[in-house]
CHARMM-style PDB file with segment names, atoms N, HN, CA, C and O in Angstrom:
ATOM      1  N   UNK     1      40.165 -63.005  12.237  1.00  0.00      PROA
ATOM      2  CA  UNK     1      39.704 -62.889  13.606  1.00  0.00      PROA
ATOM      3  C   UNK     1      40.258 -64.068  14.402  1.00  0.00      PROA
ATOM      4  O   UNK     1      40.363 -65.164  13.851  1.00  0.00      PROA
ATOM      5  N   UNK     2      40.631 -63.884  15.728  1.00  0.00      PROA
ATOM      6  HN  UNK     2      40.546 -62.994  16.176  1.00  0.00      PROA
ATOM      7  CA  UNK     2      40.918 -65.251  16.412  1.00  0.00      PROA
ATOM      8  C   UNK     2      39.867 -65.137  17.527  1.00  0.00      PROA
ATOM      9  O   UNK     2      39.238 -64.104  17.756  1.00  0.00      PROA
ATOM     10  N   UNK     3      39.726 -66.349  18.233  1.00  0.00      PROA
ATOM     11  HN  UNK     3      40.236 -67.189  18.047  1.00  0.00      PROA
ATOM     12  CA  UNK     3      39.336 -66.314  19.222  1.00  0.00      PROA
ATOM     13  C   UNK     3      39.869 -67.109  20.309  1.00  0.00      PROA
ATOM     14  O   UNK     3      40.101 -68.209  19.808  1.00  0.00      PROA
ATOM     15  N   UNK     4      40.214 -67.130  21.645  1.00  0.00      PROA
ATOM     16  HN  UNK     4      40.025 -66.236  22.052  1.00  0.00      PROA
ATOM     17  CA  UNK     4      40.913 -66.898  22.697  1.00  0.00      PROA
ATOM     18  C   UNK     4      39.513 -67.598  23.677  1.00  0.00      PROA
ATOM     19  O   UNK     4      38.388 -67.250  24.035  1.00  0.00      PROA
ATOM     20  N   UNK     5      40.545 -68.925  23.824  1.00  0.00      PROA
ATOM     21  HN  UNK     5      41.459 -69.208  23.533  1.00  0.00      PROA
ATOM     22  CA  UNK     5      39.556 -70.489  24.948  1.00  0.00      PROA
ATOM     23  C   UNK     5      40.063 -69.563  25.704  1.00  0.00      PROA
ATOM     24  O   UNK     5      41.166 -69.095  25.421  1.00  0.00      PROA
ATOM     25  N   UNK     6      39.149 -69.004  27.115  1.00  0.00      PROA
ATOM     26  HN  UNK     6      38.253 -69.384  27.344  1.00  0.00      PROA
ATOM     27  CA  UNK     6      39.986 -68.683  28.410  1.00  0.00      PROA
ATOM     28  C   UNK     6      39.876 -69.590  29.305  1.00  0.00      PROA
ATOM     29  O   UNK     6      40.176 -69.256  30.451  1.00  0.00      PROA
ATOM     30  N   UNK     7      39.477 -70.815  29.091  1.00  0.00      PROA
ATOM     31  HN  UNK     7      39.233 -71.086  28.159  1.00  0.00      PROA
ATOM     32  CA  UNK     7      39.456 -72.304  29.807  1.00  0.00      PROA
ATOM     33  C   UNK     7      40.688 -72.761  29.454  1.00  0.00      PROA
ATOM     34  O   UNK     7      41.228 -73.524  30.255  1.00  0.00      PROA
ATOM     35  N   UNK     8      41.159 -72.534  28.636  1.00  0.00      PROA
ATOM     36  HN  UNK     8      40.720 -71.915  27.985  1.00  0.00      PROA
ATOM     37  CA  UNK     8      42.580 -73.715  28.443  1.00  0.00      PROA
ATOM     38  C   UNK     8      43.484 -73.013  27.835  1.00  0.00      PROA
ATOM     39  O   UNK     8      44.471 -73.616  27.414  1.00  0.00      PROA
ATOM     40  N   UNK     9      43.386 -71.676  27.649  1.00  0.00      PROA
ATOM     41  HN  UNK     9      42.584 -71.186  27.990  1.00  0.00      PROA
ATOM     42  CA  UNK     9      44.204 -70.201  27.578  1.00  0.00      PROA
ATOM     43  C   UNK     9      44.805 -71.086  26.343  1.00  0.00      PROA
ATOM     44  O   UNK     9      45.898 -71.647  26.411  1.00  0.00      PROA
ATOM     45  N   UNK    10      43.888 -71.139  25.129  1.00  0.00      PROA
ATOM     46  HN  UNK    10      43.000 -70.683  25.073  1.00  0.00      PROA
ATOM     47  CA  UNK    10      44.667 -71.061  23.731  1.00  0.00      PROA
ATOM     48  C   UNK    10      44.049 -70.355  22.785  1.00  0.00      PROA
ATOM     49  O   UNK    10      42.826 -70.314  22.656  1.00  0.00      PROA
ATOM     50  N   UNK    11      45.031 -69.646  21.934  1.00  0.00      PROA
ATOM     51  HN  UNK    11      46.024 -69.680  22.039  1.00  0.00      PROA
ATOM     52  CA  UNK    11      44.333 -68.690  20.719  1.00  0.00      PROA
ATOM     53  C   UNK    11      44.374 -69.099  19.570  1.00  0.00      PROA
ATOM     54  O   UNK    11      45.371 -69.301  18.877  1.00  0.00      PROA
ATOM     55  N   UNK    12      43.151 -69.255  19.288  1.00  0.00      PROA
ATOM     56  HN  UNK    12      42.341 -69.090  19.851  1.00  0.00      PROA
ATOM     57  CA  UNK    12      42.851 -69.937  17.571  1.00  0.00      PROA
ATOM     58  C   UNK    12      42.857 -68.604  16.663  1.00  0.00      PROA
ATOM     59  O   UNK    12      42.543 -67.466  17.011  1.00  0.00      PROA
ATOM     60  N   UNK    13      43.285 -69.042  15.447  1.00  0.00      PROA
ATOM     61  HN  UNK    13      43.540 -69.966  15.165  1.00  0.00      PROA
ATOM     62  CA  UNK    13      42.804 -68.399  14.225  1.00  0.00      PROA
ATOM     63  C   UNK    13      41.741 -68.700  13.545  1.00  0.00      PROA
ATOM     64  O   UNK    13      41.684 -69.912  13.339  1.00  0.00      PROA
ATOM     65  N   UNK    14      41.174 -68.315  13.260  1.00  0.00      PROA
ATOM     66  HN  UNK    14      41.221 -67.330  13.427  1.00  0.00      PROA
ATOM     67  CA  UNK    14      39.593 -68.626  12.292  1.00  0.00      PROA
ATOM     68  C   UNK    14      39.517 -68.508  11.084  1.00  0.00      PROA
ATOM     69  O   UNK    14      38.525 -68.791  10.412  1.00  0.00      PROA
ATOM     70  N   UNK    15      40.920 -67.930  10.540  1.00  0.00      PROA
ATOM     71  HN  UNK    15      41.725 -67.701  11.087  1.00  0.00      PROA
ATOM     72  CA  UNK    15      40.898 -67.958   9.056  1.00  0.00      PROA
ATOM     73  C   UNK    15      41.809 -69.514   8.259  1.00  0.00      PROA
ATOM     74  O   UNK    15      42.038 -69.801   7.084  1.00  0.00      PROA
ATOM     75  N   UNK    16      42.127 -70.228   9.586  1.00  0.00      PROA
ATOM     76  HN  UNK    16      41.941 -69.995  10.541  1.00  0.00      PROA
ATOM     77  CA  UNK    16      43.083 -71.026   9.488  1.00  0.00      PROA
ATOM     78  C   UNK    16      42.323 -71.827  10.498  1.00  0.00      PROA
ATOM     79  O   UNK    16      43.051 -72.068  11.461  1.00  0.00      PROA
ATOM     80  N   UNK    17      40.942 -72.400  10.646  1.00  0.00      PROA
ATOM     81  HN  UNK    17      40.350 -72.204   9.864  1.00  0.00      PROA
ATOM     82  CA  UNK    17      40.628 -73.241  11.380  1.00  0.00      PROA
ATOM     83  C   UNK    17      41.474 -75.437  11.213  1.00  0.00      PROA
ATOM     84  O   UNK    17      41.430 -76.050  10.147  1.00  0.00      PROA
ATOM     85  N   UNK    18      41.820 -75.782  11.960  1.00  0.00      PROA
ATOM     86  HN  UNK    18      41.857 -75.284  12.826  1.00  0.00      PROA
ATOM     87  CA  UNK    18      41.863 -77.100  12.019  1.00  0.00      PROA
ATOM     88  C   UNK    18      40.866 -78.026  12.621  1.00  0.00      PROA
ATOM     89  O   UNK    18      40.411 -77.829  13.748  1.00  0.00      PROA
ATOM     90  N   UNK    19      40.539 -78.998  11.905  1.00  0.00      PROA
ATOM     91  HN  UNK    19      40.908 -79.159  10.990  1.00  0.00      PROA
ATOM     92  CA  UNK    19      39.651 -79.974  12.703  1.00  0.00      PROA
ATOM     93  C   UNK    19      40.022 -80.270  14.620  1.00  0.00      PROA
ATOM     94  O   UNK    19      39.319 -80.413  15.621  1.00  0.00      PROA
ATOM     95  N   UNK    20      41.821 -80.241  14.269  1.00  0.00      PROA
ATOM     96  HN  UNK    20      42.391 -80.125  13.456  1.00  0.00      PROA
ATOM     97  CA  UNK    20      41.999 -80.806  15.635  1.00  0.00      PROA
ATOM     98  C   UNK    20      41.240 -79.555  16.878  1.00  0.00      PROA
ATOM     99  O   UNK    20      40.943 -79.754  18.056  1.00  0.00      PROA
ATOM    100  N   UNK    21      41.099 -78.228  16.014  1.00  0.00      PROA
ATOM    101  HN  UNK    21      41.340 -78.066  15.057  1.00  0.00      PROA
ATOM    102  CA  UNK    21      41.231 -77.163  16.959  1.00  0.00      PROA
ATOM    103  C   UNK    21      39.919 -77.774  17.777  1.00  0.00      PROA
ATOM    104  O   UNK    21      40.109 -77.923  18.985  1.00  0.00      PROA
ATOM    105  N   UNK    22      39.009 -78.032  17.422  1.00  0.00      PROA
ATOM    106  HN  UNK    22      38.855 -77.912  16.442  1.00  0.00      PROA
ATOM    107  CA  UNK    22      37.085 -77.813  18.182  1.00  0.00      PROA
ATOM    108  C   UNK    22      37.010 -76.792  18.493  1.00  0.00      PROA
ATOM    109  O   UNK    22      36.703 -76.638  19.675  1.00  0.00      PROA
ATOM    110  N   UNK    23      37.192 -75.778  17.812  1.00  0.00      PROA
ATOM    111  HN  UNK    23      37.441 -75.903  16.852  1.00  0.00      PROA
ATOM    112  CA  UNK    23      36.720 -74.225  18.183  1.00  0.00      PROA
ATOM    113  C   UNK    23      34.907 -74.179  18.322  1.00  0.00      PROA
ATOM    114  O   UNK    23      34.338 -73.440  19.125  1.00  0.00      PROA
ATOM    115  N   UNK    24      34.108 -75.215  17.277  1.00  0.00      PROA
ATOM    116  HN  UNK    24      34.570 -75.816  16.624  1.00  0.00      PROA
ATOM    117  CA  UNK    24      33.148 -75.073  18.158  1.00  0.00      PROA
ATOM    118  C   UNK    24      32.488 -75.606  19.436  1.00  0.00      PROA
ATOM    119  O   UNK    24      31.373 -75.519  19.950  1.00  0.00      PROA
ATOM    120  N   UNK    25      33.710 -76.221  19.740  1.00  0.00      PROA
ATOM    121  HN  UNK    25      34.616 -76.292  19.322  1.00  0.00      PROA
ATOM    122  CA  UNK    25      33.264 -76.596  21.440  1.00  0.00      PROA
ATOM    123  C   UNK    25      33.636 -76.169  22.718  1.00  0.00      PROA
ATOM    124  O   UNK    25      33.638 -76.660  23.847  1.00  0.00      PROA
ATOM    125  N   UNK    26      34.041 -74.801  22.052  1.00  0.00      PROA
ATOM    126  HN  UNK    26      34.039 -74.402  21.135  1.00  0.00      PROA
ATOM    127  CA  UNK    26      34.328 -74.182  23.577  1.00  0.00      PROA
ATOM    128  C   UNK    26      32.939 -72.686  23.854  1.00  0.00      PROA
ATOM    129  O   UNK    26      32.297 -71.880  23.181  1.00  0.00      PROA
ATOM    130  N   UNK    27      33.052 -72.932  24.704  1.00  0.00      PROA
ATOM    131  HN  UNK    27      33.573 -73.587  25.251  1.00  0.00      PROA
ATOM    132  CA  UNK    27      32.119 -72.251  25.107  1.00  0.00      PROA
ATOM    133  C   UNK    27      32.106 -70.499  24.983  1.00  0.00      PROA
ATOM    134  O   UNK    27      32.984 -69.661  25.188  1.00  0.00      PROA
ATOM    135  N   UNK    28      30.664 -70.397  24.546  1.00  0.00      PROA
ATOM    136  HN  UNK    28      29.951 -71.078  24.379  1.00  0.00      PROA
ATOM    137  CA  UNK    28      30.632 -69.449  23.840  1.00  0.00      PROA
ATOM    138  C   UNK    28      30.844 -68.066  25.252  1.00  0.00      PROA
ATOM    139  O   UNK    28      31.425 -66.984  25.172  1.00  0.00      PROA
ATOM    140  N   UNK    29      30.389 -68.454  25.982  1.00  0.00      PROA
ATOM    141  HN  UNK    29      29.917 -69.333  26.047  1.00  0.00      PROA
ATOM    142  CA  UNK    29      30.567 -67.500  27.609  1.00  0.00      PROA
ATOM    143  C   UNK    29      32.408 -67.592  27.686  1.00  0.00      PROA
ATOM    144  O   UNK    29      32.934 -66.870  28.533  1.00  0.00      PROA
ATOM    145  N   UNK    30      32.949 -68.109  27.169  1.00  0.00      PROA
ATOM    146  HN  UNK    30      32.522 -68.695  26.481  1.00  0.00      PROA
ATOM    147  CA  UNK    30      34.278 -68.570  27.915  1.00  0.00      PROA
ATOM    148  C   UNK    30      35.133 -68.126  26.757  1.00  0.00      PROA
ATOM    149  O   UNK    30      36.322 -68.447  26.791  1.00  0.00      PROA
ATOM    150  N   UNK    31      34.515 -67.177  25.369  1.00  0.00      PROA
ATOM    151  HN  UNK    31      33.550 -66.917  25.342  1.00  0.00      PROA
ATOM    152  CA  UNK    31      35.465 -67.128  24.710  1.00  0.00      PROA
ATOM    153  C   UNK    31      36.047 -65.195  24.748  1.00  0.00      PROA
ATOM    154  O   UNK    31      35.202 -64.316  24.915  1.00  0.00      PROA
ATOM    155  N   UNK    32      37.646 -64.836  24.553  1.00  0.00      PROA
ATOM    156  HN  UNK    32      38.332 -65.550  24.416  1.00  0.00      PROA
ATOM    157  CA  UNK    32      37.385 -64.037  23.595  1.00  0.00      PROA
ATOM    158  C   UNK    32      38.049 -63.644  22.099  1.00  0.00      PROA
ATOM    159  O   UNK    32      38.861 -64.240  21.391  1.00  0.00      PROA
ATOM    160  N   UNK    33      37.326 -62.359  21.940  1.00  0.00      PROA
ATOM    161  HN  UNK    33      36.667 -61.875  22.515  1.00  0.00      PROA
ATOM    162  CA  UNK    33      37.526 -62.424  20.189  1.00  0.00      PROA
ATOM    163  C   UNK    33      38.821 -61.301  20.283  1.00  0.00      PROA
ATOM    164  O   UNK    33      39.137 -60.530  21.189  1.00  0.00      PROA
ATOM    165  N   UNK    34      39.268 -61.491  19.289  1.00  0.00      PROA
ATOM    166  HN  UNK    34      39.011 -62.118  18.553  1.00  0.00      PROA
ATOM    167  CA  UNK    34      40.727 -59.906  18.750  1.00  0.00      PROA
ATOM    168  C   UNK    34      40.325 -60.231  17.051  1.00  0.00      PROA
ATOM    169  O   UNK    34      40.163 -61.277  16.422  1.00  0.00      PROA
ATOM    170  N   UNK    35      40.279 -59.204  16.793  1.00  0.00      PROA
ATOM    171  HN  UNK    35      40.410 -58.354  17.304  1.00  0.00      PROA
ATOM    172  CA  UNK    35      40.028 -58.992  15.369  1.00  0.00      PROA
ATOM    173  C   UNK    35      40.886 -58.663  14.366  1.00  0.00      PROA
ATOM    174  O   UNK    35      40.568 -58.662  13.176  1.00  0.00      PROA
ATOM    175  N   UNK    36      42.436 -58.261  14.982  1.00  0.00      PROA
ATOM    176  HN  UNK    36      42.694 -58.262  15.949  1.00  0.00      PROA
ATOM    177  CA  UNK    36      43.526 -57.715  14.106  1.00  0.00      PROA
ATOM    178  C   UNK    36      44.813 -58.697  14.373  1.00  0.00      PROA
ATOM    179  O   UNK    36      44.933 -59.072  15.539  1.00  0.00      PROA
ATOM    180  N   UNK    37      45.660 -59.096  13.554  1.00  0.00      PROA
ATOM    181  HN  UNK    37      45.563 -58.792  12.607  1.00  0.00      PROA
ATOM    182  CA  UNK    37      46.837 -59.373  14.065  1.00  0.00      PROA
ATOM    183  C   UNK    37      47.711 -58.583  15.000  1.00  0.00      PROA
ATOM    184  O   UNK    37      48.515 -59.350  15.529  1.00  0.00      PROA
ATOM    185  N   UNK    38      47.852 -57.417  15.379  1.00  0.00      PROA
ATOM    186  HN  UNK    38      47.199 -56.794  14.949  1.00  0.00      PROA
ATOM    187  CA  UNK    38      48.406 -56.774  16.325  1.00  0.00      PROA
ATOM    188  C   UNK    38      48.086 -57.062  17.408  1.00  0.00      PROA
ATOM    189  O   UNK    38      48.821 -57.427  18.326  1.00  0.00      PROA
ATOM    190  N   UNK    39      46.680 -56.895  17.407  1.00  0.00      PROA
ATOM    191  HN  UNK    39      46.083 -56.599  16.661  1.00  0.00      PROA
ATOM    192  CA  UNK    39      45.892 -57.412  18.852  1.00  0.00      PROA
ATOM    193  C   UNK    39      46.406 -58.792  19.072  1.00  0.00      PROA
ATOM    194  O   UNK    39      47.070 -58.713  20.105  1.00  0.00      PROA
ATOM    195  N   UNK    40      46.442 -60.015  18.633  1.00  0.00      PROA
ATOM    196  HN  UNK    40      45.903 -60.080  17.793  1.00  0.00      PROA
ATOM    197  CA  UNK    40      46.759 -60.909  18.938  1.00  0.00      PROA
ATOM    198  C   UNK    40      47.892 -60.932  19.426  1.00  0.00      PROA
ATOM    199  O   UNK    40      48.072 -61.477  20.515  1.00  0.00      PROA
ATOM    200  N   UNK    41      49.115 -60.231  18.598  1.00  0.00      PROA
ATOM    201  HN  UNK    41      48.969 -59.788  17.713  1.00  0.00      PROA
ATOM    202  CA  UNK    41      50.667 -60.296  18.928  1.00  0.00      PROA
ATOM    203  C   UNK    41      50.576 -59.829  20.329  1.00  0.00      PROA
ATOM    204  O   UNK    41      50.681 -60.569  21.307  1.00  0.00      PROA
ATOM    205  N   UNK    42      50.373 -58.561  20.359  1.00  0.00      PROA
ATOM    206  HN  UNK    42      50.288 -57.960  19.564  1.00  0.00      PROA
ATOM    207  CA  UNK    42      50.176 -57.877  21.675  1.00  0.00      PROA
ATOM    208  C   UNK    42      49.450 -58.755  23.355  1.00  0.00      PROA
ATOM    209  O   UNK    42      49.758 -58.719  24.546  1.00  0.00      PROA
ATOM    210  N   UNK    43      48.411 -59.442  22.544  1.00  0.00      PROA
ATOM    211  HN  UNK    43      48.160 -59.472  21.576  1.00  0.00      PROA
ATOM    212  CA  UNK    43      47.526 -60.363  23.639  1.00  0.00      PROA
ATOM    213  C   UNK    43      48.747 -61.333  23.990  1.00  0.00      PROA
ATOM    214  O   UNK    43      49.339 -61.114  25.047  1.00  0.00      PROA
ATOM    215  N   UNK    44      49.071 -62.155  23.358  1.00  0.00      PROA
ATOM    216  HN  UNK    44      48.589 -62.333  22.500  1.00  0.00      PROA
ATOM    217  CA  UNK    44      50.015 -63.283  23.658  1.00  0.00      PROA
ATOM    218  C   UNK    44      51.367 -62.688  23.704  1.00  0.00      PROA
ATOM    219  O   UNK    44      52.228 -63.567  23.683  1.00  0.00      PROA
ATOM    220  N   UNK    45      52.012 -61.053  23.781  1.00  0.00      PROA
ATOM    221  HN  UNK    45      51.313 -60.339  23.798  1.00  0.00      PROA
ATOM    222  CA  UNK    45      53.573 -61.378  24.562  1.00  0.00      PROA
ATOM    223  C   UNK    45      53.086 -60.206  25.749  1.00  0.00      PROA
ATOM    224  O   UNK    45      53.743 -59.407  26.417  1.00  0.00      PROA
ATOM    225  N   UNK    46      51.672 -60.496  25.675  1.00  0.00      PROA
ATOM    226  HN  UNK    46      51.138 -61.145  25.132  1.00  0.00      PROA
ATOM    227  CA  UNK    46      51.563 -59.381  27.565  1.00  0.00      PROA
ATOM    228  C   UNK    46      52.226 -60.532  28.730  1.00  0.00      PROA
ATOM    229  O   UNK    46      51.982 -61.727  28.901  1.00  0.00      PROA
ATOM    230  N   UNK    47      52.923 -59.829  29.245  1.00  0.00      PROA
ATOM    231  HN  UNK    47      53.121 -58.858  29.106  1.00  0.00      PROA
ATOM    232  CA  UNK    47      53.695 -60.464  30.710  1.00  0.00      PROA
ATOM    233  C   UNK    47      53.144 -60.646  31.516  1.00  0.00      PROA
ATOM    234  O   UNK    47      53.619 -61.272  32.464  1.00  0.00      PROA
ATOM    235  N   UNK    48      51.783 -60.145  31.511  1.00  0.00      PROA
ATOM    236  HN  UNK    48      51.397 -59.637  30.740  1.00  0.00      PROA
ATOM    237  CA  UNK    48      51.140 -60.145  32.836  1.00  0.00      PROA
ATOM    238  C   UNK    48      50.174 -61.038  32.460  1.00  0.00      PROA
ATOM    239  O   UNK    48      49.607 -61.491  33.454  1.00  0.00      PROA
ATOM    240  N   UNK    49      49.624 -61.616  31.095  1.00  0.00      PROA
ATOM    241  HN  UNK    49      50.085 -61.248  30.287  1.00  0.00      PROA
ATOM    242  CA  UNK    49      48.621 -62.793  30.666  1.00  0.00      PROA
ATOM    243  C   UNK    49      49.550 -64.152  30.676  1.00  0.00      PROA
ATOM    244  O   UNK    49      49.841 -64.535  29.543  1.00  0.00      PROA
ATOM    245  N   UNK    50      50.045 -64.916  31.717  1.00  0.00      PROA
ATOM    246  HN  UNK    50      49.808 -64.605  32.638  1.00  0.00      PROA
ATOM    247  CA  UNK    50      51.069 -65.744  31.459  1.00  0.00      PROA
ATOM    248  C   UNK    50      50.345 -67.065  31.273  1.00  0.00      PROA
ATOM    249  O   UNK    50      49.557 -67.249  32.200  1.00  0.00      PROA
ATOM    250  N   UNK    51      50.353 -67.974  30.444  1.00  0.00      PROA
ATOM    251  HN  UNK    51      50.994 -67.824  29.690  1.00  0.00      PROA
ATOM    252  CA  UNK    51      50.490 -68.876  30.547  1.00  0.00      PROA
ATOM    253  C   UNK    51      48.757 -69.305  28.910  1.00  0.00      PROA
ATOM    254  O   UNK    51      47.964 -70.208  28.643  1.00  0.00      PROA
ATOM    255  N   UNK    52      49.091 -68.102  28.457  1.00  0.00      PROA
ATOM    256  HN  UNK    52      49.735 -67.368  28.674  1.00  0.00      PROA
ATOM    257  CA  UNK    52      48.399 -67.641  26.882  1.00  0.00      PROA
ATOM    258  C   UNK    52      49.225 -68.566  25.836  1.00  0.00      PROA
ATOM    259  O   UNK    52      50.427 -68.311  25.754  1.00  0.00      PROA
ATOM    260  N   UNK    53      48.959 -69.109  25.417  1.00  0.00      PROA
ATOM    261  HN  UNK    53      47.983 -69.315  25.483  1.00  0.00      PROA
ATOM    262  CA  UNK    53      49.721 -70.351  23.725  1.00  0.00      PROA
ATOM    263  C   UNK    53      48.871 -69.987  22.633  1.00  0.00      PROA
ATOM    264  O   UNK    53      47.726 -69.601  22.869  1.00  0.00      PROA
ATOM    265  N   UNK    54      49.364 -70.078  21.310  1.00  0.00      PROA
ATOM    266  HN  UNK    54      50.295 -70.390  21.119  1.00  0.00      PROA
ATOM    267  CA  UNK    54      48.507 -70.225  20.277  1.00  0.00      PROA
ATOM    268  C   UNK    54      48.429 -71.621  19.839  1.00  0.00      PROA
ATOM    269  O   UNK    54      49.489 -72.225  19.676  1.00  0.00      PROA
ATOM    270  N   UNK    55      47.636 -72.040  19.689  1.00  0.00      PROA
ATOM    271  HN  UNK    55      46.775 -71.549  19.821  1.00  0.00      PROA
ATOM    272  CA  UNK    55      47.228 -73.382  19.315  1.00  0.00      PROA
ATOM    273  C   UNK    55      47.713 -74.278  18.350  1.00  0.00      PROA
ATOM    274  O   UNK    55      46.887 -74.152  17.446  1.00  0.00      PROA
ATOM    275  N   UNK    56      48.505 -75.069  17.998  1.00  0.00      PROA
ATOM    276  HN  UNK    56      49.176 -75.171  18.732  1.00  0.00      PROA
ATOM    277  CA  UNK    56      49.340 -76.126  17.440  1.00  0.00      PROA
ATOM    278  C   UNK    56      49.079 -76.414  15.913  1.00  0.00      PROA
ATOM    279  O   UNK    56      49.847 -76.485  14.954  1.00  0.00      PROA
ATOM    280  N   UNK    57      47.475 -76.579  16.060  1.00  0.00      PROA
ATOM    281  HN  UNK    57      46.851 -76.522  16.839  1.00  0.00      PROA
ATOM    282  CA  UNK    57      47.255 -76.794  14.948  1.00  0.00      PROA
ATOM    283  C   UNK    57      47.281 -75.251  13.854  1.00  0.00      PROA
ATOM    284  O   UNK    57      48.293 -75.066  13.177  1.00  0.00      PROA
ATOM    285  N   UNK    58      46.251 -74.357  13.785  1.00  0.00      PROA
ATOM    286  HN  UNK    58      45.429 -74.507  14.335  1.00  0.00      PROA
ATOM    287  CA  UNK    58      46.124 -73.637  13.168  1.00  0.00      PROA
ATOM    288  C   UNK    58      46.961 -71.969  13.652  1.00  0.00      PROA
ATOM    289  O   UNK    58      46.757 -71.032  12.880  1.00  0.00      PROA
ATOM    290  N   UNK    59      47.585 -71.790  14.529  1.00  0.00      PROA
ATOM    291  HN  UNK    59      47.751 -72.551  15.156  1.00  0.00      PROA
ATOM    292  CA  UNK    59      48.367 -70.904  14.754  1.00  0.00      PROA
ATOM    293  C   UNK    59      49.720 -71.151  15.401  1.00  0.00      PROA
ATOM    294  O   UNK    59      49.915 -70.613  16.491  1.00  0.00      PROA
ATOM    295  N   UNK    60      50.812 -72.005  14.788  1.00  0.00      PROA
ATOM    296  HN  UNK    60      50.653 -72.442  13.903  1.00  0.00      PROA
ATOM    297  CA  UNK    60      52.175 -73.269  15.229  1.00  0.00      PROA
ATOM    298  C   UNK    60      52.910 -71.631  14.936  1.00  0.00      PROA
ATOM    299  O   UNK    60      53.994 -71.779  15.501  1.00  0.00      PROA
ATOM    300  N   UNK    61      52.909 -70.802  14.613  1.00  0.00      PROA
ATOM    301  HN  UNK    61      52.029 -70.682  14.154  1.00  0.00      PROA
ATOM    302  CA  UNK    61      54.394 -69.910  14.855  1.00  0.00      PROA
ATOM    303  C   UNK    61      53.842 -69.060  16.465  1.00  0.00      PROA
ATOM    304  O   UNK    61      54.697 -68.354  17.001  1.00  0.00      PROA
ATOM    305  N   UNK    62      52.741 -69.144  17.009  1.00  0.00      PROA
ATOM    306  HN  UNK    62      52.047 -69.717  16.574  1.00  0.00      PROA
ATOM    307  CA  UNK    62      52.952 -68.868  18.322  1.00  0.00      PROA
ATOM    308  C   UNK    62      52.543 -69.943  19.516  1.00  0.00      PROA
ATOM    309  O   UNK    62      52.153 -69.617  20.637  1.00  0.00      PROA
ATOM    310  N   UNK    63      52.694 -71.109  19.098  1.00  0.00      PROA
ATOM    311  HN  UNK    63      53.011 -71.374  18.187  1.00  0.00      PROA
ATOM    312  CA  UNK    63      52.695 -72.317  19.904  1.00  0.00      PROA
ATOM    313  C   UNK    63      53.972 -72.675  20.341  1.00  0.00      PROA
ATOM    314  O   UNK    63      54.910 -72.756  19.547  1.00  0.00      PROA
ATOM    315  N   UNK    64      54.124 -72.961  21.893  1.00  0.00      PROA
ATOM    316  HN  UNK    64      53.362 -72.895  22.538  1.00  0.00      PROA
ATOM    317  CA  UNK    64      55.159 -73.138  22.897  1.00  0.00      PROA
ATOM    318  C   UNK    64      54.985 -74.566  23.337  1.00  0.00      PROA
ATOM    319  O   UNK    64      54.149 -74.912  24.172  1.00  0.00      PROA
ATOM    320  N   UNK    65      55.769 -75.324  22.767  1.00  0.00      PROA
ATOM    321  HN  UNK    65      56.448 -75.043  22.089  1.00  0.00      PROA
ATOM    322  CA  UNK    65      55.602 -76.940  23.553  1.00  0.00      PROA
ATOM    323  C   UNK    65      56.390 -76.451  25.106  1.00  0.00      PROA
ATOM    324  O   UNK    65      57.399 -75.758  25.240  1.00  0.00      PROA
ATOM    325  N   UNK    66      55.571 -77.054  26.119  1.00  0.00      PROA
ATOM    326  HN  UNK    66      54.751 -77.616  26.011  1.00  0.00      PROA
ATOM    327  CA  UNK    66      55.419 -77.508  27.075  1.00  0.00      PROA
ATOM    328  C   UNK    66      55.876 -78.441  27.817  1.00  0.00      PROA
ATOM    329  O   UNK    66      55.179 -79.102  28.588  1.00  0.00      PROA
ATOM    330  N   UNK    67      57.455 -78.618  27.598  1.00  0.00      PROA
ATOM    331  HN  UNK    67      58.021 -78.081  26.972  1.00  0.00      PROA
ATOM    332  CA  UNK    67      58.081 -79.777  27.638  1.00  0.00      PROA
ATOM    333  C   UNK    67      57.969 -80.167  29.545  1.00  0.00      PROA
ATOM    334  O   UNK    67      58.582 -81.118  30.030  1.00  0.00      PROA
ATOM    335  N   UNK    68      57.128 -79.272  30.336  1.00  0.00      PROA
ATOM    336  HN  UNK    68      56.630 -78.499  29.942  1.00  0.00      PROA
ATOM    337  CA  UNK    68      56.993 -79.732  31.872  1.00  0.00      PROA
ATOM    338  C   UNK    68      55.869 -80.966  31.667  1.00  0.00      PROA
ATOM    339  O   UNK    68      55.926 -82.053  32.241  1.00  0.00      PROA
ATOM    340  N   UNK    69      54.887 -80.565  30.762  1.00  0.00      PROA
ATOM    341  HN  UNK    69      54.841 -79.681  30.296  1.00  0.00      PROA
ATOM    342  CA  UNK    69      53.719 -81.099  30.956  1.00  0.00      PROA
ATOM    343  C   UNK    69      54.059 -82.725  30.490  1.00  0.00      PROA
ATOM    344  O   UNK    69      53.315 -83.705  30.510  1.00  0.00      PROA
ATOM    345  N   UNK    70      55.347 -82.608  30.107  1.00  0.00      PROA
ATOM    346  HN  UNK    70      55.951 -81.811  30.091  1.00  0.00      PROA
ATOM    347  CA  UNK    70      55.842 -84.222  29.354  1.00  0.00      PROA
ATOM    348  C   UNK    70      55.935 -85.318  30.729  1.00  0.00      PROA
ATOM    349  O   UNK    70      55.324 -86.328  31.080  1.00  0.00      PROA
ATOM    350  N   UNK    71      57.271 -84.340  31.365  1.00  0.00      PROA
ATOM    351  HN  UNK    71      57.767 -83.520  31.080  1.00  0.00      PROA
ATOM    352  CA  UNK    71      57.929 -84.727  32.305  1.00  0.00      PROA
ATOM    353  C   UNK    71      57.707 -84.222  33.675  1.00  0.00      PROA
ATOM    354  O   UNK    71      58.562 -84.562  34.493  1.00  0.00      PROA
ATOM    355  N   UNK    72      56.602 -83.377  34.153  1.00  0.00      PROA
ATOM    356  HN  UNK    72      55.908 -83.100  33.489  1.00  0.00      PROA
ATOM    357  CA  UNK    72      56.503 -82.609  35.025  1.00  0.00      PROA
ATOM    358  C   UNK    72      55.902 -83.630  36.263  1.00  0.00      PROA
ATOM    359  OT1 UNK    72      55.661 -83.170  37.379  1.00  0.00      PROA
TER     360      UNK     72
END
């Protein structure tokens, strides 16, 4: 199952939690869930959800460094 911060538009995995993630500190009103890997693939290459990442720590093959946020 993952679940999806829509505060800081990142998608965790839960079978692959990391300490760095704090998945339990996002808010439980502010989250959502996808239950399949398809759903996820599908959630994060919709064109029209822009600016969706998977999270660094526990989901790094759909994490996008941000190289504006370096130098922006």
């Amino acid at each position: 199952m993952y679940i999806i911060d829509l505060d800081k538009k990142i998608a965790h995995n839960l079978s692959r939690p990391q300490y760095e993630c704090h998945i339990n500190k996002i808010d439980k009103k502010r989250r959502k869930k996808i239950f399949t890997d398809d759903g996820i693939k599908r959630f994060l290459d919709n064109n029209s959800l822009k600016g969706y990442n998977g999270c660094e720590f526990c989901m790094p093959d759909y994490h996008e460094f941000n190289m504006q946020k370096i130098f922006g």
